[in-house]
C-alpha positions in Angstrom: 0.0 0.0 0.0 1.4 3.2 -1.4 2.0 5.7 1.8 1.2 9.4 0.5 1.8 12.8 2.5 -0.6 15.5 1.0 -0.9 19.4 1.2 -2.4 22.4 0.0 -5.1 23.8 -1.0 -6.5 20.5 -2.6 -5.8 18.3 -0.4 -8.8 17.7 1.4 -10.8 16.2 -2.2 -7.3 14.4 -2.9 -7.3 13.0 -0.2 -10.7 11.6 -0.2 -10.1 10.5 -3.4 -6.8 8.8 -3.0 -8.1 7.4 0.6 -10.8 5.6 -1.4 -8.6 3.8 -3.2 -6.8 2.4 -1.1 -3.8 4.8 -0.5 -2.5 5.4 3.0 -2.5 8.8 4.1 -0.2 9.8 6.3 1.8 12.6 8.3 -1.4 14.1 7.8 -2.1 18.0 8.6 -3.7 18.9 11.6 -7.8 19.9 9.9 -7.2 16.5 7.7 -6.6 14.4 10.5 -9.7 15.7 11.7 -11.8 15.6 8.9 -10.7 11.7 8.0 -9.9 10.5 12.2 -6.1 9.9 10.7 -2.7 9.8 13.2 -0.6 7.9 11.3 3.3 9.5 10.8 4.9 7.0 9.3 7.1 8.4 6.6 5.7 8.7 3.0 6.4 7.3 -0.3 4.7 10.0 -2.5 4.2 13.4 -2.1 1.6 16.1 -3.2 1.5 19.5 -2.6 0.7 22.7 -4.6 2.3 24.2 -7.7 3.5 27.7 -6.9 0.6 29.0 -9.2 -2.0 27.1 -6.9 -3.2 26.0 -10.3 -2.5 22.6 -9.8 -0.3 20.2 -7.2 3.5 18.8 -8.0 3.7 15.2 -7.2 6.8 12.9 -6.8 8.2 10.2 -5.1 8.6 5.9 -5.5 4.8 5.0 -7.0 3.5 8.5 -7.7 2.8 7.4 -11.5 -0.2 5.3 -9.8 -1.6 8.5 -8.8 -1.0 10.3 -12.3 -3.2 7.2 -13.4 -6.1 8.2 -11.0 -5.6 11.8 -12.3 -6.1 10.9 -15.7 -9.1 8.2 -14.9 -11.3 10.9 -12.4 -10.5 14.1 -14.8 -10.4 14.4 -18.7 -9.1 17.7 -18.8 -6.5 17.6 -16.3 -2.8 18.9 -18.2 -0.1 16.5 -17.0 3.4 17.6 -17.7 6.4 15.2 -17.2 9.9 16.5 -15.9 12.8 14.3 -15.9 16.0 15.9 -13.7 19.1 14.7 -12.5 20.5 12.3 -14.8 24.4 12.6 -14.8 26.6 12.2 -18.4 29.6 11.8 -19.5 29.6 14.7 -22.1 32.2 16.5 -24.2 33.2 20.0 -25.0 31.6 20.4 -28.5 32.3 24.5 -28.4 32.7 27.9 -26.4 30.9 30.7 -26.9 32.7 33.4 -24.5 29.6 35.7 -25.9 26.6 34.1 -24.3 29.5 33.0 -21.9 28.1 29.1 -22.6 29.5 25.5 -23.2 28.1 23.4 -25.7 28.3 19.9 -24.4 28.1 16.7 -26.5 26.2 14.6 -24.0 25.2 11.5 -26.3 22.1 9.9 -28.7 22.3 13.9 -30.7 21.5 15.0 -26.7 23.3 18.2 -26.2 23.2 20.6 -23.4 24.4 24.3 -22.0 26.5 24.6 -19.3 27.3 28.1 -17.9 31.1 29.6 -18.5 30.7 30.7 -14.9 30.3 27.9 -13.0 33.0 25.5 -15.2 36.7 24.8 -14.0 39.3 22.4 -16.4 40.2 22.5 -19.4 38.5 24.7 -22.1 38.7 23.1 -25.3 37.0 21.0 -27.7 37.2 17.0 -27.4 37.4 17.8 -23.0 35.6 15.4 -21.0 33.4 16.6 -18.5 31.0 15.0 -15.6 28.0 17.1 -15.7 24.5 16.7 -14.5 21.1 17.8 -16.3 19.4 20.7 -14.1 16.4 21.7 -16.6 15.9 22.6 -20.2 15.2 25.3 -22.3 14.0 24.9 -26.1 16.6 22.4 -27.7 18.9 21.9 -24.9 19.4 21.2 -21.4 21.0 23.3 -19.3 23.8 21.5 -17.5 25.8 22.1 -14.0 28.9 20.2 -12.9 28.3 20.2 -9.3 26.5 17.0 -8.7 23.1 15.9 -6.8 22.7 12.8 -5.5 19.0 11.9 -6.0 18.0 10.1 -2.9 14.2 9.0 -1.9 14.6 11.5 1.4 17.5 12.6 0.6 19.4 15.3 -1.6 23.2 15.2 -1.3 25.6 18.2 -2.6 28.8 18.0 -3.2 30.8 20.6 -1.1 26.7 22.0 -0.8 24.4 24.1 1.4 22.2 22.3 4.2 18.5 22.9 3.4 15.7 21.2 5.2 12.2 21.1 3.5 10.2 24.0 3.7 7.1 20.9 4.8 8.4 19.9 7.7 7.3 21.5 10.6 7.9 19.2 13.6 10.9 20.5 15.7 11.9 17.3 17.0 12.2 16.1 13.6 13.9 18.8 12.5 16.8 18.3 14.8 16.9 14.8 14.4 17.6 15.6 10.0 19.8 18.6 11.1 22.3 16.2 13.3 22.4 14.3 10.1 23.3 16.7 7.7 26.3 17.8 10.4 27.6 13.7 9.9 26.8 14.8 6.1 29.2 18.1 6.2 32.2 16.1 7.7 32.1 14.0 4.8 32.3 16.6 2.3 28.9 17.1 1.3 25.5 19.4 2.0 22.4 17.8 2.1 18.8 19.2 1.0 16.4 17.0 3.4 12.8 16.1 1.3 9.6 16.6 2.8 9.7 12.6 2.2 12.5 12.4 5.2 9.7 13.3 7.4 9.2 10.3 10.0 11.6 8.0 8.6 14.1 6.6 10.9 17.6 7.9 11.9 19.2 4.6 11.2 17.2 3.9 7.2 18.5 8.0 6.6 21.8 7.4 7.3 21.8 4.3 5.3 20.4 6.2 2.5 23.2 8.5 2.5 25.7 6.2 2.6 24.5 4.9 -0.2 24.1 7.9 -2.1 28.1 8.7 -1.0 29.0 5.1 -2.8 26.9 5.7 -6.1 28.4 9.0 -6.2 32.3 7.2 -6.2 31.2 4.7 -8.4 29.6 7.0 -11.3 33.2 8.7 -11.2 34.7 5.6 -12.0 32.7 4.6 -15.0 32.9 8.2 -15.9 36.9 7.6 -15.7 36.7 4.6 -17.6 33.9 6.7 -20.5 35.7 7.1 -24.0 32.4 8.5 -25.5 29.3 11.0 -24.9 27.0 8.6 -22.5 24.7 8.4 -19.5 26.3 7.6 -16.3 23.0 7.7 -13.8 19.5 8.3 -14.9 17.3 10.7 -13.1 14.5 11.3 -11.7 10.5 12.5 -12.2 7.9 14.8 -11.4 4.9 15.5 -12.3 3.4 19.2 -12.6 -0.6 18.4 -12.7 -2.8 21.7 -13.7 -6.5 21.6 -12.7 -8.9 23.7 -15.2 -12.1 25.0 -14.1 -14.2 21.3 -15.0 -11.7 19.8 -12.9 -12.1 22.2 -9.5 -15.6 21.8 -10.1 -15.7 18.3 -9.5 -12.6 18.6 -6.8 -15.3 20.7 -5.2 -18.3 17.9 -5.1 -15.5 15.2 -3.6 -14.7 17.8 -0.8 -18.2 18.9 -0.2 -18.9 14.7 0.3 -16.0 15.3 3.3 -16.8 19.1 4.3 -19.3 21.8 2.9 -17.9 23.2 0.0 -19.3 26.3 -1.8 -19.4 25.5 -5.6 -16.5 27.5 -7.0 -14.1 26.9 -3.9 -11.0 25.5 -5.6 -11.0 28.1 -8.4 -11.2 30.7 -6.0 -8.8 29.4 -4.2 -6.7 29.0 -7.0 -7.0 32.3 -7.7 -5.7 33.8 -4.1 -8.9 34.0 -2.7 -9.0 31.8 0.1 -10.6 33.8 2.7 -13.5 34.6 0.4 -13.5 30.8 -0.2 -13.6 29.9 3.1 -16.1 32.5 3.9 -18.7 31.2 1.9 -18.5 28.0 2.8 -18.9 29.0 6.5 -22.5 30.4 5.1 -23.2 27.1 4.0 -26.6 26.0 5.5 -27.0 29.8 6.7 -27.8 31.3 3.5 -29.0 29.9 0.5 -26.5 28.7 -2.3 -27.4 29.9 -4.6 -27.6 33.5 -3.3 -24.1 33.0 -1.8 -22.8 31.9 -5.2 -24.5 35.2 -6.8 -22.9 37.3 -3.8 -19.3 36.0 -4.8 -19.8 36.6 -8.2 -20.7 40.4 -7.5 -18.3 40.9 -5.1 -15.6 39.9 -7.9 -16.9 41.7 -10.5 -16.9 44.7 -8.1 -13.0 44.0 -7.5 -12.2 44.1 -11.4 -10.2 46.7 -12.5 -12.1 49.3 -14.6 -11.9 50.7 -18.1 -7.5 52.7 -18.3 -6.4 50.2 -16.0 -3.7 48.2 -16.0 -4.8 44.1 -16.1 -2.4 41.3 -17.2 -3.0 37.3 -18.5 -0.9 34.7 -17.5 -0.8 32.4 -21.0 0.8 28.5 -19.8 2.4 26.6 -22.4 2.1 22.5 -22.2 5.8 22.7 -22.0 5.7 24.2 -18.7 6.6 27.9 -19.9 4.6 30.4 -19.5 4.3 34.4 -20.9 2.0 37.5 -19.5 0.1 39.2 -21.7 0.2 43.1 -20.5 -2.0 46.1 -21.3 -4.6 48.5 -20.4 -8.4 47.8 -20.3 -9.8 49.6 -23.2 -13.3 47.9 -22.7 -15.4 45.9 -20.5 -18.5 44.3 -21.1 -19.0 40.7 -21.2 -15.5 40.3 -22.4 -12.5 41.4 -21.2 -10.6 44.2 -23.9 -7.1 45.0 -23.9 -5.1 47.5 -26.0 -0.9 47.0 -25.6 1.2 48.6 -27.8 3.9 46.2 -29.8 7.7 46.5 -30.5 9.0 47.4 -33.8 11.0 45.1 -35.9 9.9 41.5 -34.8 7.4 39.5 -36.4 4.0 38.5 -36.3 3.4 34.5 -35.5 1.8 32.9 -38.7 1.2 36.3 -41.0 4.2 36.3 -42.6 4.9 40.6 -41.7 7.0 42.2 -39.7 5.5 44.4 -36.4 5.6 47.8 -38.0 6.1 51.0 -35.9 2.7 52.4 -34.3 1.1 48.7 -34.5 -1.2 47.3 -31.5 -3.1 44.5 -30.8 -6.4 44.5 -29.4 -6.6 41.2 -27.0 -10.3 39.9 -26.4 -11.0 37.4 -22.9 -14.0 36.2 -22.0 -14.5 34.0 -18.5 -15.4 30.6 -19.1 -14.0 30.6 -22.9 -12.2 28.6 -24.4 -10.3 31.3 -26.6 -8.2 34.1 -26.3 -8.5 36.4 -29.6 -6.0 38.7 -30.6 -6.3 41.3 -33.6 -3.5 43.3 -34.8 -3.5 47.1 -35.9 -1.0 49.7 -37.8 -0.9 53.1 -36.0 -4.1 54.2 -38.5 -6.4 51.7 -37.2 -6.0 49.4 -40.2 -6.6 45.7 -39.3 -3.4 43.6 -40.1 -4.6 40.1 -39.5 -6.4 38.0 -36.1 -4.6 35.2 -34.0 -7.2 33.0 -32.4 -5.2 31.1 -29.5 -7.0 27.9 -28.4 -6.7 27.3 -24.7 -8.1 26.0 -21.7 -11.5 27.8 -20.0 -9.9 31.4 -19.1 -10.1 32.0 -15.7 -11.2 35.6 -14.7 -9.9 36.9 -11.3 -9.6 40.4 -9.8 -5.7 41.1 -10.3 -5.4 38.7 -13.7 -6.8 36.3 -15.9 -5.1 32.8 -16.6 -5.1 30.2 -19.2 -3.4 27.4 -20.9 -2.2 27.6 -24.2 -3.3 24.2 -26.3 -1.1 24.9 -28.9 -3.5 24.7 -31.6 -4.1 28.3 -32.9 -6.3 29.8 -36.0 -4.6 32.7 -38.1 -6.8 34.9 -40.2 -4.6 37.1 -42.7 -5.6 41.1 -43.9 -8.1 39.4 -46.5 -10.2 37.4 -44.3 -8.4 34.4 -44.9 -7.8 31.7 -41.8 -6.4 28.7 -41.8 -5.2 26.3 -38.7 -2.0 25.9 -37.6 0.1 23.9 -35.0 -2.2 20.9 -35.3 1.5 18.7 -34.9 2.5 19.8 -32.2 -1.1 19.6 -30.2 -1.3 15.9 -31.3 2.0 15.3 -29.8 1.1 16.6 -26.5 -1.9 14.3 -27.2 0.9 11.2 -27.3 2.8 12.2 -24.4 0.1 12.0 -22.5 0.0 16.0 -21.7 -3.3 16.4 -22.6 -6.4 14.1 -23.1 -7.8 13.2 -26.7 -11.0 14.2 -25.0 -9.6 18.0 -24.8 -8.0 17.5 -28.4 -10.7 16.9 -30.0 -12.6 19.7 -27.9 -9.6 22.6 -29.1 -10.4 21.3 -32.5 -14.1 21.4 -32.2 -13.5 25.4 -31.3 -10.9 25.7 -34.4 -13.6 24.5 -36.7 -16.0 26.9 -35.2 -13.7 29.7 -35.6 -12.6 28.6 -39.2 -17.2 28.5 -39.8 -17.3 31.8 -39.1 -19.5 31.2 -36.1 -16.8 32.3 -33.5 -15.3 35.8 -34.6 
């Protein structure tokens, strides 16, 4: 039975939901122990907490793809994105560029990757051999560092590193207990960031696990040593970033209302830093009528919306994890959301084949609860140079921004009218990594064909 330790601001529905089948919650928090009669703080195999955007949770640990699967099962339209970290190579310098002050590393399989000018000692020339250690990516690389992490279950060991317990663990007692450790760590050469996962695990299993982590650590510098070619020395590890759109908050909030009363709407405005107002409402619960309660909210957000010459901004995600903010000033506000920004000169415009002329503008068009985000483009006399439709997930409309996820499948309309569909590729290959559902495919290209009818403008 997989052991799970879950926080946030979704974990009371995940954790009826994972509780249900058969999962073992434990080092529960203090309202879910109460909510579910749970004591048990035994350490866990899987953790969940939320993503820094509270649009979603991060999840990883030994077993967590069985929860991915449960995602997928309860919620079409969750957006699952995969991150693989920490595998070490034994790469090669392919080339310097003093410039961008980077290395271009050979690291095997037409794999390469960046590693910063700043941080590398040795020998700076083409053919060197190099131990380095996959941090992240960007684009068509990833970015590299040659001080190396030892990937442990609890534990994260640094060579000639910082000591940095998780920001999760709250306990005192165990917090001195995983401090004296990391002091055993230091006089061995190496700093150690302690996981939320380290978290009622015994002394005696931690230490083991670092021991460990100290002989992998000598062994993968003997193969890399022995390495007479660009290869992988250690693979990594995963986690999961899970993103929740409106459908799926909605029915987060019907499994927490089965647990606690939950207004309808309580995870998206949670989601969107409103978690007194959340928590408010469902305190009326049983008071009030809903349905009045649910109309009150809605006011009282509307009421907080900037007005017409204000600035508002929209936080566009990518399904590769990116993400860029749309900013500009209200020009209109109705049942849609207007936005005028002004655009730089000299770049180009995605799809229209014309460069961004000085004086141009685009006029950005959001509507809560759609599925698009519209974008027409102007020259400084008002002339209308072409339309982007962008296809993404239900906009969210909050007070202080709006959000959305980019589905990467996008409808261009040209300065005669014309539109045609583009990215359709790279949509259906999010499709086969397992991103995003067919169910949600198919529903971005539903709203493509609508747009390309005419019937969406």
């Amino acid at each position: 039975m997989r052991r799970v330790k879950i926080r946030g601001i979704y974990a009371t529905a995940l954790t009826k939901l994972l509780k249900d089948r058969n999962f073992e919650i434990v080092l529960p928090s203090e309202k879910i122990s109460e909510r579910f009669d749970l004591s048990n703080n035994s350490g866990a195999d899987i953790l969940i907490y939320d993503k820094e955007d509270m649009n979603g949770v991060t999840i990883h640990g030994n077993g967590c793809e069985e929860v991915i699967s449960i995602l997928k099962e309860e919620f079409d339209d969750v957006i699952i994105r995969k991150v693989e970290s920490g595998a070490i190579y034994c790469g090669f310098i392919k080339e310097v560029d003093p410039k961008r002050k980077d290395i271009l590393i050979d690291i095997g399989a037409d794999k390469y990757g960046l590693l910063s000018l700043h941080n590398y000692w040795g020998y700076l020339r083409e053919g060197e051999k190099v131990l380095v250690q996959v941090k992240g990516e960007i684009k068509d690389f990833y970015l590299l560092s040659n001080q190396l992490r030892m990937f442990g279950e609890s534990l994260v060991l640094i060579k000639n590193g910082f000591t940095k317990l998780s920001k999760h663990i709250k306990n005192q007692i165990e917090k001195d207990k995983l401090l004296d450790l990391s002091k055993e760590a230091k006089m061995k050469g190496w700093g150690i960031l302690v996981k939320s996962l380290a978290e009622g695990r015994d002394i005696k299993e931690l230490r083991a696990e670092m021991e460990r982590l100290i002989e992998k650590e000598s062994e993968i510098r003997k193969r890399f040593e022995n390495a007479e070619k660009p290869t992988i020395l250690e693979n990594g590890f995963e986690i999961y970033f899970v993103d929740f759109t409106p459908m799926s908050k909605a029915k987060l909030d019907r499994i927490r209302n089965s647990v606690e009363k939950t207004i309808e709407g309580h995870h998206l405005l949670k989601s969107g830093n409103l978690c007194e107002l959340a928590d408010f409402a469902d305190s009326l619960i049983g008071e009030i009528e809903e349905k009045k309660i649910i109309e009150k909210i809605s006011a009282v957000i509307k009421e907080e919306l900037p007005r017409v010459g204000n600035k508002y901004q929209v936080v566009v995600k990518k399904l590769n994890g990116t993400e860029r903010t749309v900013h500009g000033v209200i020009s209109e506000m109705n049942d849609f959301v207007k936005i005028k920004r002004n655009l730089k000169a000299g770049r180009k415009y995605d799809a229209l084949d014309m460069e961004i002329e000085e004086g141009d503008y685009a006029l950005t068009f959001i509507k809560n609860g759609a599925w698009l985000m519209k974008n027409e483009y102007y020259n400084k006399d008002g002339k209308l140079k072409g339309k982007y439709f962008s296809i993404t997930t239900a906009i969210e409309l909050f007070p202080k921004f709006a959000r959305c996820i980019d589905l990467e499948l996008d409808v261009v309309e040209n300065s005669n009218g014309e539109r045609k569909i583009i990215d359709m590729e790279i949509m259906e290959e999010k499709i086969k990594e397992g991103v995003i559902s067919k169910k949600m495919g198919d529903k971005a290209i539903e709203i493509a064909n609508r747009i390309m009818s005419g019937e969406l403008k």
